[in-house]
N, CA, C and O atoms as a Tripos MOL2 file, in Angstrom:
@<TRIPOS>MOLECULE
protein
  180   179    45     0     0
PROTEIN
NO_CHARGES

@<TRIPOS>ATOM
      1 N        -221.2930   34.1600  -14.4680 N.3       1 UNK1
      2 CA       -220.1750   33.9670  -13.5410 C.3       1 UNK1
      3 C        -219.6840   32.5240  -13.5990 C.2       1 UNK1
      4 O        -218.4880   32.2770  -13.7550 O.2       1 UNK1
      5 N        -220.4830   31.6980  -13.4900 N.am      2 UNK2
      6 CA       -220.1900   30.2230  -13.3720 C.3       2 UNK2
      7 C        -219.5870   29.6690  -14.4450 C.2       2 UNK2
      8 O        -218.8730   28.6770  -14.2980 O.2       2 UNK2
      9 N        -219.9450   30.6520  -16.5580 N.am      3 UNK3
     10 CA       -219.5160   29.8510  -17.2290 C.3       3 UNK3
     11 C        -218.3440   30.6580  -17.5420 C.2       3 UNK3
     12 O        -217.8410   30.5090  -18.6560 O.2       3 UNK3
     13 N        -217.7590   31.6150  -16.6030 N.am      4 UNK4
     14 CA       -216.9530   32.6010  -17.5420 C.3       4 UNK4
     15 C        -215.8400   31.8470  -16.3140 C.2       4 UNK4
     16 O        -214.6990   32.1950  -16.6170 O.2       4 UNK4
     17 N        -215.8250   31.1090  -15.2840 N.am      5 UNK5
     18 CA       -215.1500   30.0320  -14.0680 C.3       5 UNK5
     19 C        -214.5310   29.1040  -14.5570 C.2       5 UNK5
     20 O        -213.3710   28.7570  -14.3330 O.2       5 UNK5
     21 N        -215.6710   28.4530  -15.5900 N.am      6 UNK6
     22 CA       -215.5540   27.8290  -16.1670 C.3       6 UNK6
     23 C        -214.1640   27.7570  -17.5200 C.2       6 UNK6
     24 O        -213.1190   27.1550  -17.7640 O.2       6 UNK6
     25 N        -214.9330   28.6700  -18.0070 N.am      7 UNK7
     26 CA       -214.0750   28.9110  -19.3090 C.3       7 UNK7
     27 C        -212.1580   29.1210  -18.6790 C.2       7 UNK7
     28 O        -211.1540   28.7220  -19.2700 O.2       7 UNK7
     29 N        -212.2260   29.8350  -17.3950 N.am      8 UNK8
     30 CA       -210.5350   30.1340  -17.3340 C.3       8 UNK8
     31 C        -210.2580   28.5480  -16.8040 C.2       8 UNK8
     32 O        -209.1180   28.1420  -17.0270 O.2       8 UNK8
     33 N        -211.3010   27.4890  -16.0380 N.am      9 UNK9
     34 CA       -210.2660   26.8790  -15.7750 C.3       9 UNK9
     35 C        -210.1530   26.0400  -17.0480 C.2       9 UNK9
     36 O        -209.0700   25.5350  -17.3440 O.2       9 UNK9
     37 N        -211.0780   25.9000  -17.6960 N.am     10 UNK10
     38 CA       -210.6100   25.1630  -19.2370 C.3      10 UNK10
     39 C        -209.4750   25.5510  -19.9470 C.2      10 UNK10
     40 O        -208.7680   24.8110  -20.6310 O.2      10 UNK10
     41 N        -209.3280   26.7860  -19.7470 N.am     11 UNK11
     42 CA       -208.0110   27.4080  -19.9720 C.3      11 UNK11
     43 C        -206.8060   26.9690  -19.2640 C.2      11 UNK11
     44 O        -205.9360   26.1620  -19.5920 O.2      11 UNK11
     45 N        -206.9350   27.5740  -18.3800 N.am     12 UNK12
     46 CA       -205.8380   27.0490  -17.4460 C.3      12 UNK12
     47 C        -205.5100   25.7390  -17.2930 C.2      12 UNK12
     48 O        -204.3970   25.5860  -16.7900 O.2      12 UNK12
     49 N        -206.3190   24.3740  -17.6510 N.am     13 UNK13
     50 CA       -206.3300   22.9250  -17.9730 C.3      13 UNK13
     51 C        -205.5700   22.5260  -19.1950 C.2      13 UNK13
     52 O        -204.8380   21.5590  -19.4080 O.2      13 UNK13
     53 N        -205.8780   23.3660  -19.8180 N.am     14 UNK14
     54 CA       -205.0630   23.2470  -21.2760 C.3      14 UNK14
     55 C        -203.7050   23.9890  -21.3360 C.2      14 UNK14
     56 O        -202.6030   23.6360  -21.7560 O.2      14 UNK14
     57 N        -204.1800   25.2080  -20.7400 N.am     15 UNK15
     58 CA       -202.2610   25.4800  -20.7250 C.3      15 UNK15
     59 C        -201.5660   24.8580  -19.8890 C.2      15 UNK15
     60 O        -200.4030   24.7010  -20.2600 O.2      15 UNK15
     61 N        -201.9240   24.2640  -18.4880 N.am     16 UNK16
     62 CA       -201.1820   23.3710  -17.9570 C.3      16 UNK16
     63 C        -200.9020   22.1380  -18.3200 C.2      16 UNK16
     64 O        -200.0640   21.4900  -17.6930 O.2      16 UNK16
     65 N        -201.4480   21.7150  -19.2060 N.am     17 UNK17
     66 CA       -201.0660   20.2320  -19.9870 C.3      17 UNK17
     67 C        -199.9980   20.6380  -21.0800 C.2      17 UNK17
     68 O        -199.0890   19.8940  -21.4480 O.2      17 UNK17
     69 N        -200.2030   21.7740  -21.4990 N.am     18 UNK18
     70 CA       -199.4770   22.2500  -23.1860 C.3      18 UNK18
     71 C        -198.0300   22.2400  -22.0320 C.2      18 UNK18
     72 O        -197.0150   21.5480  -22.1090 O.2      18 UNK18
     73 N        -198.3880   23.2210  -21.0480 N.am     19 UNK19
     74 CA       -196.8620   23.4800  -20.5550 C.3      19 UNK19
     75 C        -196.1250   22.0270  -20.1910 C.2      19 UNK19
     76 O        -195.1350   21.8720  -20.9050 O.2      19 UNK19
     77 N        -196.3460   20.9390  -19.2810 N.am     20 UNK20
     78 CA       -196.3980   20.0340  -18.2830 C.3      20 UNK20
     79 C        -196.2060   18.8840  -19.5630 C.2      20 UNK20
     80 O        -195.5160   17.9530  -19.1480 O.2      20 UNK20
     81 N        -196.5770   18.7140  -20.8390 N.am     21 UNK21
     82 CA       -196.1550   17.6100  -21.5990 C.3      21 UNK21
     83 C        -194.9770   17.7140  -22.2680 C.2      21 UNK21
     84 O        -194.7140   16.7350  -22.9660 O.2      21 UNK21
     85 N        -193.7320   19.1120  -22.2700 N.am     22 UNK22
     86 CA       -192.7730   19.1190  -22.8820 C.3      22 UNK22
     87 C        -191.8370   19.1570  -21.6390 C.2      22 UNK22
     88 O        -190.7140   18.7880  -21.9800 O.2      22 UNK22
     89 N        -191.9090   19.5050  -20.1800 N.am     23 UNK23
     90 CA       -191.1940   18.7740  -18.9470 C.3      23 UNK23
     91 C        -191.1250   17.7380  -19.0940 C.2      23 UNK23
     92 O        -190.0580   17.3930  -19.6010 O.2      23 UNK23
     93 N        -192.1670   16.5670  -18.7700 N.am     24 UNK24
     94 CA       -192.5110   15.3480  -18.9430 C.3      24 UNK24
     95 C        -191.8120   14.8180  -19.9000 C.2      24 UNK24
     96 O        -191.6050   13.6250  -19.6760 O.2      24 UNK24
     97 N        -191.1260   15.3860  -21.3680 N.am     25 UNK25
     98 CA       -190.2150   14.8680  -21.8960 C.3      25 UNK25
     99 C        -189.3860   15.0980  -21.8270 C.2      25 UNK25
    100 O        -188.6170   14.3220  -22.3950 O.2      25 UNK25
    101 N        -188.8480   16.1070  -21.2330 N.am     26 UNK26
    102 CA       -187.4930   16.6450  -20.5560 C.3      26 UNK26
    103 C        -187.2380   15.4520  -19.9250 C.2      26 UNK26
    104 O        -186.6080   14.4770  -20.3350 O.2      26 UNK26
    105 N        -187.9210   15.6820  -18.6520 N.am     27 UNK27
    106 CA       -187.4780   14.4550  -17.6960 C.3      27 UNK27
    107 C        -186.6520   12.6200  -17.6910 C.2      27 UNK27
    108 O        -185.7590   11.9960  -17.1160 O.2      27 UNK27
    109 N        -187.8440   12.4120  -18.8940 N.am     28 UNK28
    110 CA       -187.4630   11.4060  -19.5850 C.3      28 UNK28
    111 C        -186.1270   11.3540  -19.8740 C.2      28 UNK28
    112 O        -185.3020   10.6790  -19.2590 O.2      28 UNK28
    113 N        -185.8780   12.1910  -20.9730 N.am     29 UNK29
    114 CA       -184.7490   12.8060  -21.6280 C.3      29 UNK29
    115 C        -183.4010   12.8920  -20.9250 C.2      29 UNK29
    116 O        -182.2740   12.5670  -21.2980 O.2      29 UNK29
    117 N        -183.9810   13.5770  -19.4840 N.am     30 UNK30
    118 CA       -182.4140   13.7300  -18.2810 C.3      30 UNK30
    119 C        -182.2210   11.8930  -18.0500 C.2      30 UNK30
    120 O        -181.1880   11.2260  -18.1150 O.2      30 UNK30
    121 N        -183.9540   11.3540  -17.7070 N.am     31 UNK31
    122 CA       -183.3700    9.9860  -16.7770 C.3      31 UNK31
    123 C        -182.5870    8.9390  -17.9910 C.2      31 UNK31
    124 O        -181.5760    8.2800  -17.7460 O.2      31 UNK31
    125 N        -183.0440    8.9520  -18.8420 N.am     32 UNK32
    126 CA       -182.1160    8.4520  -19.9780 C.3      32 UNK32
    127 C        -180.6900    8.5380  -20.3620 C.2      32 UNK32
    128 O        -179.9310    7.6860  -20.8210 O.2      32 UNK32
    129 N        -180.4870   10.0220  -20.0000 N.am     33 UNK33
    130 CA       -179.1490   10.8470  -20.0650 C.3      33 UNK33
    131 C        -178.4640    9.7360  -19.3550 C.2      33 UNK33
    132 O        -177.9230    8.7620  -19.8800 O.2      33 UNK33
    133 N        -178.5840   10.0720  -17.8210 N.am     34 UNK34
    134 CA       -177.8090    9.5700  -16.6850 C.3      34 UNK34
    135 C        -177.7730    7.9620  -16.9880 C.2      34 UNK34
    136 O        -177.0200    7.1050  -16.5240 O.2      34 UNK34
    137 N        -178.8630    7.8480  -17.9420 N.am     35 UNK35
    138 CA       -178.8570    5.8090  -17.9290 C.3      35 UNK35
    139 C        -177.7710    5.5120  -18.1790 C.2      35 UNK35
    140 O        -176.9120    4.8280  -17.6210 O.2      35 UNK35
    141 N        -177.8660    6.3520  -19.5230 N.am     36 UNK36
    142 CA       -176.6740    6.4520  -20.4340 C.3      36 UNK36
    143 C        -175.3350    6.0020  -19.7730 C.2      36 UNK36
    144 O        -174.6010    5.0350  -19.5690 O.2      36 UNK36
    145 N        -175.5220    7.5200  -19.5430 N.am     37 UNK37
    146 CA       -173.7910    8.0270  -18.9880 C.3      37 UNK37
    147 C        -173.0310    6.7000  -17.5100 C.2      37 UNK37
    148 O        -171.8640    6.3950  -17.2610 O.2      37 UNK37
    149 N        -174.2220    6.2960  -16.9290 N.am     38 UNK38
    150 CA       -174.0850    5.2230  -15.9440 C.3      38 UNK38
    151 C        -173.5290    3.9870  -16.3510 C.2      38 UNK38
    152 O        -172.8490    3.2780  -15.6080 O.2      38 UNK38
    153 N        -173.8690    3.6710  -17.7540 N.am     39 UNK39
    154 CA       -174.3390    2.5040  -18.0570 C.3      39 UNK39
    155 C        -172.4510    2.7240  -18.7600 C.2      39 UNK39
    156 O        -171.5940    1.9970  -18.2560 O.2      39 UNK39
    157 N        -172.0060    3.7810  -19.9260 N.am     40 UNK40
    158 CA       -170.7400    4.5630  -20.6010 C.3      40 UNK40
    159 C        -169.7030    3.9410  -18.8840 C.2      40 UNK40
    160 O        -168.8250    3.0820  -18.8160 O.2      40 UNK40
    161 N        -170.0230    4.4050  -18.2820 N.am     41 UNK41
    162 CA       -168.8400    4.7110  -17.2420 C.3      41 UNK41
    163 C        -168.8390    2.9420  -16.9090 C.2      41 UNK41
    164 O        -167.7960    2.4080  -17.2870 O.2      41 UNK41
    165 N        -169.4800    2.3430  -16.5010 N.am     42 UNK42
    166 CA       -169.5480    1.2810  -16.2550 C.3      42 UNK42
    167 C        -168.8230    0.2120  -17.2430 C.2      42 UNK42
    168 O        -168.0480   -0.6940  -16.9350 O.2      42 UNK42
    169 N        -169.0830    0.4140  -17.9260 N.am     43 UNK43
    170 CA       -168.0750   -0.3510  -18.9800 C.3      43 UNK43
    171 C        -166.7200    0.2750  -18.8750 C.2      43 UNK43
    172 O        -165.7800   -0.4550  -18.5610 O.2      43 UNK43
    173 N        -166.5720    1.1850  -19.0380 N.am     44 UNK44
    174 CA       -164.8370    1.9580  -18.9080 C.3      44 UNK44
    175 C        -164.3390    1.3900  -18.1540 C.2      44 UNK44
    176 O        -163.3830    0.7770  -18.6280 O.2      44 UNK44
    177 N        -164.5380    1.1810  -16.7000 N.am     45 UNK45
    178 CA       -163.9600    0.9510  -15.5820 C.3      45 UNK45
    179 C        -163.8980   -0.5620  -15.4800 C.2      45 UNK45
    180 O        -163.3870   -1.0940  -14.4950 O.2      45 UNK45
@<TRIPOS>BOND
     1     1     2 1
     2     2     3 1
     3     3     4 2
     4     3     5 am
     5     5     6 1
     6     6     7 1
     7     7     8 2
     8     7     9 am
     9     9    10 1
    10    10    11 1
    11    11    12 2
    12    11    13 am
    13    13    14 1
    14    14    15 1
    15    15    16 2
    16    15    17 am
    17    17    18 1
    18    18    19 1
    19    19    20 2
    20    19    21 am
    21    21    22 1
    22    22    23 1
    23    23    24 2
    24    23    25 am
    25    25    26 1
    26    26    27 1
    27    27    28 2
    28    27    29 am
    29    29    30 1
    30    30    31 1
    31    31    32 2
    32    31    33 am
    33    33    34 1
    34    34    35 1
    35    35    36 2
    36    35    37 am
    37    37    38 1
    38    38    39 1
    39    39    40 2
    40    39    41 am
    41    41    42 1
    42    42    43 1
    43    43    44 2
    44    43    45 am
    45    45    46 1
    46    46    47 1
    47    47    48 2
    48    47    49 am
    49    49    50 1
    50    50    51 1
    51    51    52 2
    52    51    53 am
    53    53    54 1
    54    54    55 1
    55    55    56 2
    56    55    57 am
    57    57    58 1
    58    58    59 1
    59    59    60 2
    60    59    61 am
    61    61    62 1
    62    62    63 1
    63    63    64 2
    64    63    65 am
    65    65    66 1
    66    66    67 1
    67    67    68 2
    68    67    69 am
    69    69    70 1
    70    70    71 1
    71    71    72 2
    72    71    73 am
    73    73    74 1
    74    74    75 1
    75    75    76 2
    76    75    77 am
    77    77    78 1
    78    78    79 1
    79    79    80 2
    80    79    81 am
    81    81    82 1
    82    82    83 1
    83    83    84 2
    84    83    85 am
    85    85    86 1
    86    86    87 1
    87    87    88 2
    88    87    89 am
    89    89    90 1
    90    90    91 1
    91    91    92 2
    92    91    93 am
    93    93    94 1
    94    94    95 1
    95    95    96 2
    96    95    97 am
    97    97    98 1
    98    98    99 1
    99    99   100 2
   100    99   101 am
   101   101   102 1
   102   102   103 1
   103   103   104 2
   104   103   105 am
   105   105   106 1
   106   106   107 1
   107   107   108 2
   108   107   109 am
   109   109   110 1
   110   110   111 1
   111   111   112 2
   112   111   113 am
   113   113   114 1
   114   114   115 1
   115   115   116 2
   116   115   117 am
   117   117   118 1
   118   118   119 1
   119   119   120 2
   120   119   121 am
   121   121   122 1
   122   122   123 1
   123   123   124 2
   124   123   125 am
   125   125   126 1
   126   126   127 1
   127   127   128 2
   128   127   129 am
   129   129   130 1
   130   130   131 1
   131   131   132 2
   132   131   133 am
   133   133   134 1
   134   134   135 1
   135   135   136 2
   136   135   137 am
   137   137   138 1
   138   138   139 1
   139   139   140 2
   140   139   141 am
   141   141   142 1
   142   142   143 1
   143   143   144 2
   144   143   145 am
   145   145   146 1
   146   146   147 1
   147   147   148 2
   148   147   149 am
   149   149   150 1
   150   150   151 1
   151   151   152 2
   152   151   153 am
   153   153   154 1
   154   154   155 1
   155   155   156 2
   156   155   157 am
   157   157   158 1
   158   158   159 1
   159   159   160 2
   160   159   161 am
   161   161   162 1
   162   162   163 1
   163   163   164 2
   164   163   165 am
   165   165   166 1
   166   166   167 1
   167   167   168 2
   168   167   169 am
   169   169   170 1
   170   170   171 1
   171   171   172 2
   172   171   173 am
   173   173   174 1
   174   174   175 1
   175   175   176 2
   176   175   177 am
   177   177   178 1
   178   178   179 1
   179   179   180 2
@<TRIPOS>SUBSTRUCTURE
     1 UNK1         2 RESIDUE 1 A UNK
     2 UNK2         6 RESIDUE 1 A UNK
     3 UNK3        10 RESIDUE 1 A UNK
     4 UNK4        14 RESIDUE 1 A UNK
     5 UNK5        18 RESIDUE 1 A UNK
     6 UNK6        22 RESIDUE 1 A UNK
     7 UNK7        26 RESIDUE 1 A UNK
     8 UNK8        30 RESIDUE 1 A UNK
     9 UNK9        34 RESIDUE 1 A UNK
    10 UNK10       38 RESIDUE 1 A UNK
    11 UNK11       42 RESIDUE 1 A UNK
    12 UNK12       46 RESIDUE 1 A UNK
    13 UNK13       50 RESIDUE 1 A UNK
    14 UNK14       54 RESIDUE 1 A UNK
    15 UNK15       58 RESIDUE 1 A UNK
    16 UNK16       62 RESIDUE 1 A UNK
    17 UNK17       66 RESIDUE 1 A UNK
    18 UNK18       70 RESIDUE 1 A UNK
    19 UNK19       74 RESIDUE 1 A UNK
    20 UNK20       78 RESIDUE 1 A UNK
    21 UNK21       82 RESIDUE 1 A UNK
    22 UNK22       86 RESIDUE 1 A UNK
    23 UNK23       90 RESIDUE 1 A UNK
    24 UNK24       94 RESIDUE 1 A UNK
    25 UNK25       98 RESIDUE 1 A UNK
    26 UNK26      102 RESIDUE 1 A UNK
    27 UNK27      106 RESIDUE 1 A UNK
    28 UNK28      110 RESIDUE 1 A UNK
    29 UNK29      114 RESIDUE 1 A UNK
    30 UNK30      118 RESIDUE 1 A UNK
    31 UNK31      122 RESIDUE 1 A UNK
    32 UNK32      126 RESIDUE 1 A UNK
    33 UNK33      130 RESIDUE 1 A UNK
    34 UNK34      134 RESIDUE 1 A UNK
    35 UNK35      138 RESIDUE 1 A UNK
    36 UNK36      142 RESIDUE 1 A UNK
    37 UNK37      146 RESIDUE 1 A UNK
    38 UNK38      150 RESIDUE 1 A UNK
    39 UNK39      154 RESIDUE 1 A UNK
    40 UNK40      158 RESIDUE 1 A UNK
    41 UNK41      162 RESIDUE 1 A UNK
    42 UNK42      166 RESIDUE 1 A UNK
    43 UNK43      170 RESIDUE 1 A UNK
    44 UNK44      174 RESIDUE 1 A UNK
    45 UNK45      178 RESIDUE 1 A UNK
């Protein structure tokens, strides 16, 4: 019982990192976007 507890949350540790490290570059990705686009508009005006 304890190692088969074990084993899903090792599982579940790893798929939550596999999932949670390609958000994590999403995120990046959006706050960069907006740097961007902040930084684009700012000069225009």
């Amino acid at each position: 019982m304890k190692t088969r507890l074990g084993d899903v949350c090792d599982k579940t540790g790893r798929t939550g990192a596999a999932i949670a490290a390609p958000i994590i570059h999403v995120r990046w990705y959006i706050i960069l976007g907006v740097v961007f686009m902040n930084t684009k508009i700012a000069f225009n005006f």
